[in-house]
KOLLONU-476351 format. One record per residue (C-alpha): x, y, z; residue in one letter; residue number from 0. Coordinates in Angstrom, 1 decimal. Each point is the difference from the previous one (the first is absolute). Example, Ala and Ser with C-alpha at 12.3 -4.5 7.8 and 13.67 -1.06 7.14 Angstrom:
% residues 2
u: 12.3 v: -4.5 w: 7.8 residuo: a num: 0
u: 1.4 v: 3.4 w: -0.7 residuo: s num: 1
This chain:
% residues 64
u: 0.0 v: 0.0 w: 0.0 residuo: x num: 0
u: 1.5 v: 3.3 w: -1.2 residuo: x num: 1
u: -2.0 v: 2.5 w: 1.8 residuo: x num: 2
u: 3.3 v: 1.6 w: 1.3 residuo: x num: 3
u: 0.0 v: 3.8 w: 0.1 residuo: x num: 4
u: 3.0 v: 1.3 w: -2.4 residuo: x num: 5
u: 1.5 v: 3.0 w: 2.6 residuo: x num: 6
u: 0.0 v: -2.3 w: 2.7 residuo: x num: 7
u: 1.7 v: -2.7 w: -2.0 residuo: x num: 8
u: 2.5 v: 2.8 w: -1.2 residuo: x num: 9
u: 0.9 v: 0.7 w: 3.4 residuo: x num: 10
u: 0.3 v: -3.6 w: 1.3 residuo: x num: 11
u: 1.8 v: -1.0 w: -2.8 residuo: x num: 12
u: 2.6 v: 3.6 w: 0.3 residuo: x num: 13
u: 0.3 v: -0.9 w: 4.0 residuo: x num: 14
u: 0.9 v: -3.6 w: -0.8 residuo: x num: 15
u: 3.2 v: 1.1 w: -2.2 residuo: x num: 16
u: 0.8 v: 3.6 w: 1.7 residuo: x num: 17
u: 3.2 v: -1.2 w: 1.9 residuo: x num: 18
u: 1.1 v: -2.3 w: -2.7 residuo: x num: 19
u: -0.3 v: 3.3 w: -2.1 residuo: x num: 20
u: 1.6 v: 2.0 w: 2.3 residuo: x num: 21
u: 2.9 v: -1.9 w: -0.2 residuo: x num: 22
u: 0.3 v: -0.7 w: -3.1 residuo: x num: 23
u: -0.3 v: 3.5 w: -1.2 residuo: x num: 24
u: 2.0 v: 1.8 w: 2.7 residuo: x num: 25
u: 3.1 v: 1.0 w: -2.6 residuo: x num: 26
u: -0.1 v: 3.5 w: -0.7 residuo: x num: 27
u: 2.4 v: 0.9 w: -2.1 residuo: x num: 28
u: -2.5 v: -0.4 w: -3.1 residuo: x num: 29
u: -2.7 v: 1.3 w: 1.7 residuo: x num: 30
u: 2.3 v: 3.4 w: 0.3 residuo: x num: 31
u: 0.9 v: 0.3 w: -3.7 residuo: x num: 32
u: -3.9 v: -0.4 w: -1.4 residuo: x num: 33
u: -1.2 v: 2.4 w: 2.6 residuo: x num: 34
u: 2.9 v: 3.0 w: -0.7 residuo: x num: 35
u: -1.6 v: -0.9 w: -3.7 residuo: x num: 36
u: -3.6 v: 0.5 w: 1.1 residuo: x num: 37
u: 0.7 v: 3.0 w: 2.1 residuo: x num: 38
u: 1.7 v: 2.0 w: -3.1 residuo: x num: 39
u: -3.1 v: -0.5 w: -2.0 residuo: x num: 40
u: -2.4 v: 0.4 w: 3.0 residuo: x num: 41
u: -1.8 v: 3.3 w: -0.7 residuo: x num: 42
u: -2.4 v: 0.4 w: 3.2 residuo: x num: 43
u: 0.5 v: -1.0 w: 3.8 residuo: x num: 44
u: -2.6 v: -2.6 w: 0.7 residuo: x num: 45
u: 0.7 v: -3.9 w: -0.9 residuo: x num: 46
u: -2.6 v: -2.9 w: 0.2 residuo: x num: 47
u: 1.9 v: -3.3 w: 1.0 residuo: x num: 48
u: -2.6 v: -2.6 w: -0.9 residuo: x num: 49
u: 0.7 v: -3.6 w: 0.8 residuo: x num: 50
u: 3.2 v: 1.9 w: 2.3 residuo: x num: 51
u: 0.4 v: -3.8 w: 1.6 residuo: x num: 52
u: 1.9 v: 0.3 w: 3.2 residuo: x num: 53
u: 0.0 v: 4.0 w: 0.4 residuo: x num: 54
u: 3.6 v: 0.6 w: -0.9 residuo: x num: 55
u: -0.3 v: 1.9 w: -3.1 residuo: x num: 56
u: -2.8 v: 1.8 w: 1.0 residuo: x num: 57
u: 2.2 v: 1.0 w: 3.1 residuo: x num: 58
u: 3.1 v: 0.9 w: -2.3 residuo: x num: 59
u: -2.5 v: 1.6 w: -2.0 residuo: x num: 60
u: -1.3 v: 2.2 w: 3.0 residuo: x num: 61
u: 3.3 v: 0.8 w: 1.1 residuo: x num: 62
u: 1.4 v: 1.7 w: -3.5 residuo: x num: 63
């Protein structure tokens, strides 16, 4: 029976795999070199993080 509400699922499914994400995506120095990119061509202040998994981008993203 597949009576299973999508958001939920989303977010079972996203807490499942957040510390194996964490970890696996902890290097930064990548990270740095797309965001100096995105923040040349940025033209306003305000930034939507959808899907931001585990917060760090969005708090890198906060911090600039």
């Amino acid at each position: 029976m597949q009576n299973k509400d999508p958001i939920l699922e989303t977010q079972r499914v996203y807490d499942c795999v957040a510390k194996d994400y964490s970890e696996t995506w902890h290097e930064w120095s990548e990270f740095h070199t797309y965001s100096e990119i995105f923040f040349k061509y940025l033209k306003g202040k305000r930034i939507l993080d959808i899907g931001c998994g585990f917060g760090r981008d969005a708090k890198y993203f906060l911090e600039k």
